[in-house]
C-alpha positions as CSV (number, residue, x, y, z in Angstrom):
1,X,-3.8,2.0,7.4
2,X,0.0,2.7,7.4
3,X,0.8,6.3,7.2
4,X,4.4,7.3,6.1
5,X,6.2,10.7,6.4
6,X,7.7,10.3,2.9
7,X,7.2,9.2,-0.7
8,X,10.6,6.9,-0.3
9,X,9.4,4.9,2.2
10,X,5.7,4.3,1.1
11,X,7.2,3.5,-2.7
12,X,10.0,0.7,-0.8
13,X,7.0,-0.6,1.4
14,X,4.9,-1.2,-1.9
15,X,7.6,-2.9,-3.3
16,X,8.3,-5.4,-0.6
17,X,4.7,-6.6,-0.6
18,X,4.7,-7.1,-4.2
19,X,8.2,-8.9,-3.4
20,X,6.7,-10.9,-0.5
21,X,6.1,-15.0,-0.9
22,X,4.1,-15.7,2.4
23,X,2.5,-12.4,3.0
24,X,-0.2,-13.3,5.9
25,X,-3.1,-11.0,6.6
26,X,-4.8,-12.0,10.2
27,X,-3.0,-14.9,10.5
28,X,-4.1,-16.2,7.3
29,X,-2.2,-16.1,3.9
30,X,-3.5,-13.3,1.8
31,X,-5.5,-13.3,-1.0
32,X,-5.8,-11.3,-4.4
33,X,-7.9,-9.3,-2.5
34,X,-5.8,-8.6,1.0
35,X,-3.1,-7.6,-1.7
36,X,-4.7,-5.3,-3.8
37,X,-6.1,-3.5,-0.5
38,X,-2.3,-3.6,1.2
39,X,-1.0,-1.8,-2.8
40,X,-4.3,1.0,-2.7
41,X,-3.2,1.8,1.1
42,X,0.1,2.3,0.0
43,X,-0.9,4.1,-3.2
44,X,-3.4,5.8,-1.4
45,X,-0.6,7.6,1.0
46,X,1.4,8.6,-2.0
47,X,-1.0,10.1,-4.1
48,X,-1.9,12.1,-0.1
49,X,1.9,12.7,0.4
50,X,2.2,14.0,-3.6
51,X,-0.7,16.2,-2.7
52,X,-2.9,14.0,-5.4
53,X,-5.9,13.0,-3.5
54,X,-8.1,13.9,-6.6
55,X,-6.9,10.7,-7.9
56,X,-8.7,8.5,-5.9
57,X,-11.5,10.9,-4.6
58,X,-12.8,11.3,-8.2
């Protein structure tokens, strides 16, 4: 999992993988799946950097 020292650079981060035409997870071009796991990561390290882990801990 990335980890990121600020909201800023998670939230660009997010964005360029939504952005991205060929985005390749182990070699391989991703799937649905592979890019809703890269977005949760990302969302994931926000919600910790925001102090709003209850989000996805509930």
């Amino acid at each position: 999992m990335v980890e990121y020292d600020n909201v800023r650079e998670a939230l660009i981060d997010a964005f360029e993988t939504c952005e991205g035409s060929e985005i390749k997870v182990d070699g391989k071009n991703a799937t649905v799946e592979d890019l809703q796991e890269l977005i949760k990561e990302r969302l994931v390290n926000i919600a910790d950097l925001l102090g709003l882990s209850d989000i996805y801990l509930d």
